[in-house]
C-alpha positions as CSV (number, residue, x, y, z in Angstrom):
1,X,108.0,-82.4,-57.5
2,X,109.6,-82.3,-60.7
3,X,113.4,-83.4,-61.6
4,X,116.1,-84.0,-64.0
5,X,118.5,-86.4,-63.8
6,X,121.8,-84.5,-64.3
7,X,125.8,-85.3,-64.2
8,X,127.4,-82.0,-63.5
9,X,130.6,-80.9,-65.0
10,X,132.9,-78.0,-64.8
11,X,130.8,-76.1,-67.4
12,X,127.6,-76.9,-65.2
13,X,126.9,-73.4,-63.9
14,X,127.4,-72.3,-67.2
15,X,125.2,-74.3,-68.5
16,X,122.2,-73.5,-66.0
17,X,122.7,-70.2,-66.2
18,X,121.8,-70.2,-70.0
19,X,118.8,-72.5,-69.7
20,X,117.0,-70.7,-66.4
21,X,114.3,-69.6,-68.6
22,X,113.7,-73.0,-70.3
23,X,114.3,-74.8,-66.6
24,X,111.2,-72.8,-65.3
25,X,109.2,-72.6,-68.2
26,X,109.2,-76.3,-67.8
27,X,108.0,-76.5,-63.9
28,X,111.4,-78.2,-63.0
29,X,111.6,-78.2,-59.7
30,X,115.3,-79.5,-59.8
31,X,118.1,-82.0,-60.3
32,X,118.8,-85.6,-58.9
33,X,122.4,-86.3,-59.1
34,X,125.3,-87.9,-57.8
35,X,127.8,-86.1,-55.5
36,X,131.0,-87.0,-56.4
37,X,134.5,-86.5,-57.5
38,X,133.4,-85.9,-61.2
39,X,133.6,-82.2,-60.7
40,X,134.6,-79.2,-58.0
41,X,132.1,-79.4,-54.8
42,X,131.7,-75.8,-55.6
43,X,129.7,-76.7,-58.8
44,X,127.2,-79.2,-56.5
45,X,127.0,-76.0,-54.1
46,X,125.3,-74.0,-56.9
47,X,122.7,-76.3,-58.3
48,X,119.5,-77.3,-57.4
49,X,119.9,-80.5,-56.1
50,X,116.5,-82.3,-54.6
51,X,117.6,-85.7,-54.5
52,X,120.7,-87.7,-54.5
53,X,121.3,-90.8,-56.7
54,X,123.5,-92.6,-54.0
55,X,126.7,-94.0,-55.4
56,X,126.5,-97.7,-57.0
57,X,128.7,-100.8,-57.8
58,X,126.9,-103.0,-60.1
59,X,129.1,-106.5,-59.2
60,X,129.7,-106.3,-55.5
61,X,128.1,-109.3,-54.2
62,X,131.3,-111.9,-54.4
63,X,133.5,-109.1,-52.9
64,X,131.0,-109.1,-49.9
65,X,130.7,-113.1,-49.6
66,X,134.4,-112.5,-49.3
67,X,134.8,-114.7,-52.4
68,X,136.9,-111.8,-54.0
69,X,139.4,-109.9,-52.2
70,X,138.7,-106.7,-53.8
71,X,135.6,-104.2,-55.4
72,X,136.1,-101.3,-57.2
73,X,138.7,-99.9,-55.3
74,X,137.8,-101.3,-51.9
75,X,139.7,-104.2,-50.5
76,X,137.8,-104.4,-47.0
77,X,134.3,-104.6,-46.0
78,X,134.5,-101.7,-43.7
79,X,135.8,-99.4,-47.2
80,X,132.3,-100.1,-48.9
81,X,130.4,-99.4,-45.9
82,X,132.5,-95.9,-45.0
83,X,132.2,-94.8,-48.7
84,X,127.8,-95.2,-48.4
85,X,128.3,-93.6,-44.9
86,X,130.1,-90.5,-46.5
87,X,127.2,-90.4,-49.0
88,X,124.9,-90.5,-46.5
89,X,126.2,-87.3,-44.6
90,X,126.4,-85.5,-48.0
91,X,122.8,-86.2,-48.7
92,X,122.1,-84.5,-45.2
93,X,124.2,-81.6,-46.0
94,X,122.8,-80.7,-49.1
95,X,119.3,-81.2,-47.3
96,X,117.8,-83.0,-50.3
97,X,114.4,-84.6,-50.0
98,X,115.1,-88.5,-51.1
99,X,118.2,-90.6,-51.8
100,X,118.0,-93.4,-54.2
101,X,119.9,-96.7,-53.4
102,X,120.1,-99.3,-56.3
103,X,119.1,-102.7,-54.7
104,X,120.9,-105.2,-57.6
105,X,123.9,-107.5,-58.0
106,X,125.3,-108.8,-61.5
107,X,128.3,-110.3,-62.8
108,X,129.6,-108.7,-65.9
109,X,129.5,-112.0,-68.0
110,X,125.9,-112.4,-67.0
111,X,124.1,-109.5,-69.1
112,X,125.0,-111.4,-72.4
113,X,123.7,-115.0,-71.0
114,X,120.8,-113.3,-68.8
115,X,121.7,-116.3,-66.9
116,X,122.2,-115.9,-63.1
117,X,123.6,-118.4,-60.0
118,X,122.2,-115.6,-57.1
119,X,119.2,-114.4,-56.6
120,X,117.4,-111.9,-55.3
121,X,117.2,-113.0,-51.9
122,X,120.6,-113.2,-52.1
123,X,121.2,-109.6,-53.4
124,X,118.3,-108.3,-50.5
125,X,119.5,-110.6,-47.7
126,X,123.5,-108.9,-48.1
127,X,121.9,-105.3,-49.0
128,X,120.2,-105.4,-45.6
129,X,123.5,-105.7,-44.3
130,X,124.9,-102.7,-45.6
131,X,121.5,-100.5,-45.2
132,X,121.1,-101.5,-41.4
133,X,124.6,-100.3,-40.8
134,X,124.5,-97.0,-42.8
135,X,121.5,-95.4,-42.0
136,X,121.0,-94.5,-38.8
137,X,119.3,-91.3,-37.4
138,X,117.2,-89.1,-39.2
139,X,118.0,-88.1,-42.8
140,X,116.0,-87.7,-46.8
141,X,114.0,-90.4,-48.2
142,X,115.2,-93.2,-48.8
143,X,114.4,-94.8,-52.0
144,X,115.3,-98.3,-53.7
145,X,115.6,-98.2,-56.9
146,X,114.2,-101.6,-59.3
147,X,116.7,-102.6,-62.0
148,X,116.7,-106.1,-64.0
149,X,118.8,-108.1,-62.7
150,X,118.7,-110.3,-59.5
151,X,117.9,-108.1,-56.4
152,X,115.0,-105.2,-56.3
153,X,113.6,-105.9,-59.8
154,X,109.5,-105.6,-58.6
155,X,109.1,-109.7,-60.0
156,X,109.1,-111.2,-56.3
157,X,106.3,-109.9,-53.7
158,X,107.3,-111.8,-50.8
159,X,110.9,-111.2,-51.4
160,X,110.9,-107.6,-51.8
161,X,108.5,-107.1,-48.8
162,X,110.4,-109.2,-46.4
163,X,113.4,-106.9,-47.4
164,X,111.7,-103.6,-47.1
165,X,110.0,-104.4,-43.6
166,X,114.0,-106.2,-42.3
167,X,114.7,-102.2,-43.6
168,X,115.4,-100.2,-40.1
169,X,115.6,-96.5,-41.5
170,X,112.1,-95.7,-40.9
171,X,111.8,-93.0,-43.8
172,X,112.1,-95.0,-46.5
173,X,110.1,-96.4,-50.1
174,X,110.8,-96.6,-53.4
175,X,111.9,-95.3,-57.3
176,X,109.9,-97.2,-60.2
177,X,112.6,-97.1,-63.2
178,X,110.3,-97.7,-66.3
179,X,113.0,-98.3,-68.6
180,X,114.7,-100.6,-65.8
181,X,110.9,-102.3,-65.6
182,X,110.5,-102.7,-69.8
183,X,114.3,-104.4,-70.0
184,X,112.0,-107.1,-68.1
185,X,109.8,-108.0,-70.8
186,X,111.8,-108.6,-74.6
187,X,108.8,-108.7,-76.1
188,X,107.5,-105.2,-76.3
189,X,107.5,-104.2,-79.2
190,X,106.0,-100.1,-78.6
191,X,105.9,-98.2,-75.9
192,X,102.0,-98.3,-75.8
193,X,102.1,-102.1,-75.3
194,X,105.1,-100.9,-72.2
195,X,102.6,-98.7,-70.4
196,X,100.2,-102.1,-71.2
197,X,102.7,-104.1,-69.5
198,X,103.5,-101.7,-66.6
199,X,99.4,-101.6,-65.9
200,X,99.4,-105.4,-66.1
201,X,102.4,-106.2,-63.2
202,X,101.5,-103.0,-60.8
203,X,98.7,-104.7,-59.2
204,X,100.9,-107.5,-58.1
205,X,103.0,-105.2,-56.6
206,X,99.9,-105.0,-53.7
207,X,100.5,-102.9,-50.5
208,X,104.2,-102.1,-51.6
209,X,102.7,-99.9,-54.7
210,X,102.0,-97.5,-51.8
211,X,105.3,-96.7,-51.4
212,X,106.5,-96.1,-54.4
213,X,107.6,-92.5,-53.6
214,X,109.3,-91.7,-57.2
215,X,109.5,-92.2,-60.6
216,X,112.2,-93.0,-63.0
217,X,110.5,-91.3,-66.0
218,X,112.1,-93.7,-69.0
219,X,111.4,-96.2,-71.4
220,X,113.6,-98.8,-73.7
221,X,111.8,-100.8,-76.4
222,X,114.6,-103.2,-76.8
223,X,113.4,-106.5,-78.7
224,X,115.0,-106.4,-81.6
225,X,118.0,-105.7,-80.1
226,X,117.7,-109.1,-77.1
227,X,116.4,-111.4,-79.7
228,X,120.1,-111.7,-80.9
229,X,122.4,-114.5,-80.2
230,X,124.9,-112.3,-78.1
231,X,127.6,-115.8,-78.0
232,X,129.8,-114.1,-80.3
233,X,129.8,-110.7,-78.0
234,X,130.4,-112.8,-74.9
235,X,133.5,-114.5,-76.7
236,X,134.7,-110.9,-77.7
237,X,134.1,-109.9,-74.7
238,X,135.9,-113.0,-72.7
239,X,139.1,-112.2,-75.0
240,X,139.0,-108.2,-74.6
241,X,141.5,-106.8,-72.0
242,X,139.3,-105.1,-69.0
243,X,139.7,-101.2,-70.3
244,X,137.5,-102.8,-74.0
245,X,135.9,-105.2,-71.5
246,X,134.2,-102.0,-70.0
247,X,133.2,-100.3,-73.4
248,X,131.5,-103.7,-74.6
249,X,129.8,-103.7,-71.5
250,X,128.6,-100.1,-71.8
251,X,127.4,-100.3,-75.1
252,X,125.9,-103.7,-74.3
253,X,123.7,-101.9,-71.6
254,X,123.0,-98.8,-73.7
255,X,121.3,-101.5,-76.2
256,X,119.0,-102.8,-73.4
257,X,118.1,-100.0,-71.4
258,X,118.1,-96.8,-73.6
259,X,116.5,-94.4,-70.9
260,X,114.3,-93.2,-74.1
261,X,111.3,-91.0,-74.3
262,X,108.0,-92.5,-72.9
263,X,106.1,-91.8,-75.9
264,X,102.2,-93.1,-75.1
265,X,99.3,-91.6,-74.3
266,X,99.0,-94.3,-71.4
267,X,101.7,-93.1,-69.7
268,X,98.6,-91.3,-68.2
269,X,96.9,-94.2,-67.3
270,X,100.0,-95.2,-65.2
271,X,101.1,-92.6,-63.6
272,X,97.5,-92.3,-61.7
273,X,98.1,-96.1,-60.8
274,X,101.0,-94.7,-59.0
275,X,101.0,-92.4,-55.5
276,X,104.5,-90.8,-56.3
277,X,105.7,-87.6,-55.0
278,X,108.3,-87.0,-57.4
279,X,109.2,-87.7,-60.5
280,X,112.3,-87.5,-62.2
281,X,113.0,-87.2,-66.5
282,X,115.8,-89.2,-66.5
283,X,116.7,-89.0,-69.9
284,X,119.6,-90.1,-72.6
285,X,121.2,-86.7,-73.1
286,X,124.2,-84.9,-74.6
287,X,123.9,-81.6,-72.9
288,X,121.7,-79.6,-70.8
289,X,119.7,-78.0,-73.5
290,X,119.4,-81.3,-75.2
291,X,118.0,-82.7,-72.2
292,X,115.6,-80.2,-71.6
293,X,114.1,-80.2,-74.9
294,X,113.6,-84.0,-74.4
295,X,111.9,-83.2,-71.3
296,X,109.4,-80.5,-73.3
297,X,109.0,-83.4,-75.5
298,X,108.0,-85.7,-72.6
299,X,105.8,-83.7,-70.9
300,X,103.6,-83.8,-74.0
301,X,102.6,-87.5,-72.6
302,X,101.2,-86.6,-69.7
């Protein structure tokens, strides 16, 4: 099955409506998205959703330590797990085929230093929590989702097995990010010497590569840009009110993973290494059309 990933808006069905041709003449099977409040329910009802990117809070872990008394806009425990709950239900209404869950912790400070006090047991061990209490029963694929910081990141074997088997929800595997993957490694320097890199760390992956259900399809070729000294961004960023905080974060992020184009011919090679059922262009885009022409591109690579 193939997807886009896709934020609707209020000009969505627009939108999709003037790019049905270019949607099918591309094989898309669908969109993965996220249901939320970032436009009428009515829009969600009208596209074709497969898969459901599941809701995220990148720094949570403190806030469930109860070390902080508040997250986002929760302030109890019981908040977080309700909200995932009601995520859960919406996944089942719009009878997708998968859900994707991001399995990761990180402090905001921490993506300048790449310096970190948790680990990834500690990001599985209080994800288990939350997973074992929010889905129950039948429902879509589940699928965790590798990022680069502490948590799922596909670096630790033993770690990430002992999480996925302690997992309950029987119908469950996971998303390969490749540009989540590449922020890994600063060294690659092209996208051929990615896929070389991606080839290289798969087999160590052993039984679990059999239940890697989807694909991120991505890249980020960020050395230049993570050679740099970020000290001076950090102190900007320590002296920044939160509302600039945020926008030095963002573009901070944006720097390391660029969700570009996988441009190599061995993106082939790893996508047979690979037993996914569906995988999904998620793609840096300003539009629709702009995103679909970046797919057309994509597909050349493969």
């Amino acid at each position: 099955m193939k997807l886009i990933s896709y934020m609707p808006n209020e000009n969505s069905i627009s939108e999709f409506s003037q790019c049905t041709e270019k949607f099918g003449d591309l094989n898309l099977d669908g969109i993965e998205t996220i249901i939320g409040d970032y436009c009428p329910i009515e829009v969600y009802e009208t596209l074709p959703i497969k898969g459901v990117h599941l809701i995220y809070f990148p720094t949570w872990l403190e806030f469930w330590q109860e070390k902080v008394v508040n997250c986002y806009s929760f302030t109890k425990k019981q908040e977080m797990i309700d909200c995932f709950k009601k995520q859960f239900e919406l996944a089942k209404k719009f009878e997708v085929e998968y859900m994707v869950f991001h399995v990761s912790h990180v402090k905001s400070q921490d993506i300048f230093t790449m310096e970190f006090e948790y680990s990834d047991e500690n990001v599985f061990d209080a994800t288990l929590e939350i997973i074992n209490e929010v889905f129950i029963g039948d429902g879509p694929t589940l699928l965790f989702e590798n990022l680069p910081w502490p948590g799922l990141n596909f670096r630790n074997y033993e770690a990430t097995k002992n999480f996925f088997e302690a997992v309950n929800y029987k119908n469950k595997g996971f998303t390969f990010d490749f540009s989540h993957f590449m922020c890994l490694n600063k060294d690659i320097s092209n996208f051929d010497e990615a896929a070389d890199f991606i080839l290289q760390e798969i087999p160590k992956l052993k039984d679990l590569k059999n239940h890697i259900y989807g694909i991120h399809l991505n890249a980020s070729i960020s050395k230049d840009y993570l050679s740099q000294d970020f000290t001076p961004l950090l102190e900007k960023w320590e002296s920044s009110e939160r509302k600039d905080q945020y926008y030095i974060e963002s573009n901070h992020i944006k720097n390391i993973d660029t969700h570009s184009i996988f441009a190599s011919k061995k993106l082939r090679d790893v996508l047979k290494e690979i037993p996914y059922k569906y995988i999904t262009f998620e793609l840096e885009h300003k539009s629709l059309k702009d995103l679909l022409d970046k797919v057309k591109i994509q597909s050349e690579y493969f």
